[in-house]
C-alpha positions as CSV (number, residue, x, y, z in Angstrom):
1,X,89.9,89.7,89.2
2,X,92.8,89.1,87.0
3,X,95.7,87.3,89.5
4,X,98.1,88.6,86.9
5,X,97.4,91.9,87.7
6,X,100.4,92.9,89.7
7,X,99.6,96.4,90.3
8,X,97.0,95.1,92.7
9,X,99.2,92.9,95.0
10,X,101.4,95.8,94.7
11,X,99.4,98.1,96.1
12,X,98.2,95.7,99.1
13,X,102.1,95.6,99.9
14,X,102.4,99.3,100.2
15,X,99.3,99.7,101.7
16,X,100.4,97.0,104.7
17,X,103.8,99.4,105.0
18,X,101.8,102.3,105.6
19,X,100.3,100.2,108.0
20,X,103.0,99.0,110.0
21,X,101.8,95.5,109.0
22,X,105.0,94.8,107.6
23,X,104.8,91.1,107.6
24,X,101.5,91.1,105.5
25,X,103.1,92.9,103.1
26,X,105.7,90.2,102.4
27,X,103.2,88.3,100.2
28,X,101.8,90.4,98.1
29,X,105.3,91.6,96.9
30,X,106.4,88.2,96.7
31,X,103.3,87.8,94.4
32,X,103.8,90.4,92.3
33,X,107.6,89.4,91.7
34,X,106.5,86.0,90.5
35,X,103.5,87.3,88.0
36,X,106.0,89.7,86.5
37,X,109.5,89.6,86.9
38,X,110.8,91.8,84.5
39,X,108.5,94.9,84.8
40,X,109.8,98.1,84.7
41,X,108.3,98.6,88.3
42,X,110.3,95.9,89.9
43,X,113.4,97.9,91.9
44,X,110.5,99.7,93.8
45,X,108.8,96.0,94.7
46,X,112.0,95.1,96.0
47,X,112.2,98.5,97.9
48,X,109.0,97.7,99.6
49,X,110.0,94.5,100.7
50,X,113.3,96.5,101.6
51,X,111.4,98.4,103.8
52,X,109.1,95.8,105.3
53,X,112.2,94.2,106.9
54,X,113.5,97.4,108.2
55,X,110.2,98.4,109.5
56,X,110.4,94.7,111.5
57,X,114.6,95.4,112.3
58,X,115.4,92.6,109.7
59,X,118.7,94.7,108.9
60,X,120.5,92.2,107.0
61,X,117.6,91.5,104.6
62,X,116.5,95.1,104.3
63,X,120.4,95.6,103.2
64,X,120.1,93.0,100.7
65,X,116.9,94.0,99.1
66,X,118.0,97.6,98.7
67,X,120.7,96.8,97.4
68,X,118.9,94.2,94.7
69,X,116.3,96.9,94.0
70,X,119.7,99.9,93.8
71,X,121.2,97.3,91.4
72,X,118.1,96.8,89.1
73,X,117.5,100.7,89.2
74,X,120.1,103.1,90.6
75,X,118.5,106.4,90.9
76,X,115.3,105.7,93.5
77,X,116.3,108.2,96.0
78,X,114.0,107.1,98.9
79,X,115.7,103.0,98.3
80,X,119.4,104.3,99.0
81,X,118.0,105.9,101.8
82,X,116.9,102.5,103.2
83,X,120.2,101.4,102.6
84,X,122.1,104.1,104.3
85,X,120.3,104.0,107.7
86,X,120.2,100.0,107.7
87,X,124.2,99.9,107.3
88,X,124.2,102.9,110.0
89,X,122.2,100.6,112.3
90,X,124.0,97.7,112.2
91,X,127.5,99.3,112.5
92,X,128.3,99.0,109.2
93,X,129.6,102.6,109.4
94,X,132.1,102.9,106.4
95,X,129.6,101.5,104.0
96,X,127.0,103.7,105.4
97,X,129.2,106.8,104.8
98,X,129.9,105.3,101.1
99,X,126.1,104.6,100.4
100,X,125.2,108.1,101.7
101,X,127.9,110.2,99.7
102,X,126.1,107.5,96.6
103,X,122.8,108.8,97.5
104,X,124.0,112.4,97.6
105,X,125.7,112.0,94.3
106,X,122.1,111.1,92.8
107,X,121.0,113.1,89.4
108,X,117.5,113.1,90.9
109,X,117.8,115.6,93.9
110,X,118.5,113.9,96.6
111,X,116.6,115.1,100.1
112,X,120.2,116.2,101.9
113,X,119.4,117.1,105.5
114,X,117.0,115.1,108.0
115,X,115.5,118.1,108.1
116,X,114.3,117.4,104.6
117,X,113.5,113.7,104.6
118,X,111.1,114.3,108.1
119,X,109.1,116.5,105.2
120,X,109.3,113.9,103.0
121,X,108.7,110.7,104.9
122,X,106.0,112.5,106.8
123,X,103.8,114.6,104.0
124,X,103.9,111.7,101.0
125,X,105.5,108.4,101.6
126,X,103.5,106.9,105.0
127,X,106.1,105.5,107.0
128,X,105.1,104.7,110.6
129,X,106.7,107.0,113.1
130,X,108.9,104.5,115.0
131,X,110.3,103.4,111.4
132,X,110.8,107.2,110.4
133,X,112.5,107.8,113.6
134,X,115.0,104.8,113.1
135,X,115.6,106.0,109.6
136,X,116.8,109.5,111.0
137,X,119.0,107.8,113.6
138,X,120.2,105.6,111.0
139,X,121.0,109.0,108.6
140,X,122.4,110.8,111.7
141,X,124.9,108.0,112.3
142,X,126.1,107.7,108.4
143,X,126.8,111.7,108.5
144,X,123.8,113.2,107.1
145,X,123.3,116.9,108.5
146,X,120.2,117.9,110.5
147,X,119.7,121.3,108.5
148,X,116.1,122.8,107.1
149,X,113.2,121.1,105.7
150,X,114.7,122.0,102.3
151,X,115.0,119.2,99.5
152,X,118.1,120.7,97.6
């Protein structure tokens, strides 16, 4: 196996996310950051390790991540979403409200009720169920509507 080949250590990170084995995940993102710092791939690596820390209620660190990952790439949709409900849950409530009229204002189509992001997070992306469920309460608290299972 090429150890160069960060798609690989990638995928084990996600794939430990999906798991709820957040902590595992840590290393194989870590890994992949080192082999190729630069690659056009990198806000989403960040966002992974973004969500690890939420998944384990790291706030603080899940803040700083996103907002490494927002800085690198602006217009992941599912990242500033990460962002929003870790301000929300630890009472940063202006900046949530900021972040989440950001996300909203994204040229990508941003998911704008929980309505739509339960689709979402539930049909494609993986999330445990006790991490979704904190993501929505985060949402809820920033001011994000409950409204239909629509994406626009």
């Amino acid at each position: 196996m090429d150890p160069s080949f960060a798609d690989a250590d990638v995928g084990l990170g996600f794939t430990y996310n999906k798991l709820g084995e957040f902590e595992n995940s840590f290393e194989f993102f870590d890994k992949a950051i080192s082999v190729s710092p630069h690659d056009r791939e990198l806000p989403y690596w960040y966002g992974g390790k973004a969500w690890a820390n939420f998944g384990l209620k790291n706030y603080d660190q899940a803040i700083d991540l996103a907002r490494r990952a927002i800085a690198i790439n602006p217009n992941i949709a599912i990242i500033h979403l990460n962002l929003v409900a870790a301000l929300a849950l630890t009472d940063h409530d202006a900046e949530a409200r900021e972040a989440l009229q950001r996300y909203l204002a994204l040229p990508t189509g941003p998911l704008r009720t929980i309505a739509a992001c339960k689709a979402q997070l539930e049909s494609r992306h993986g999330v445990p169920r006790e991490v979704r469920e904190r993501t929505y309460d985060g949402l809820r608290k920033a001011g994000m509507p409950e409204g239909e299972a629509k994406t626009n």
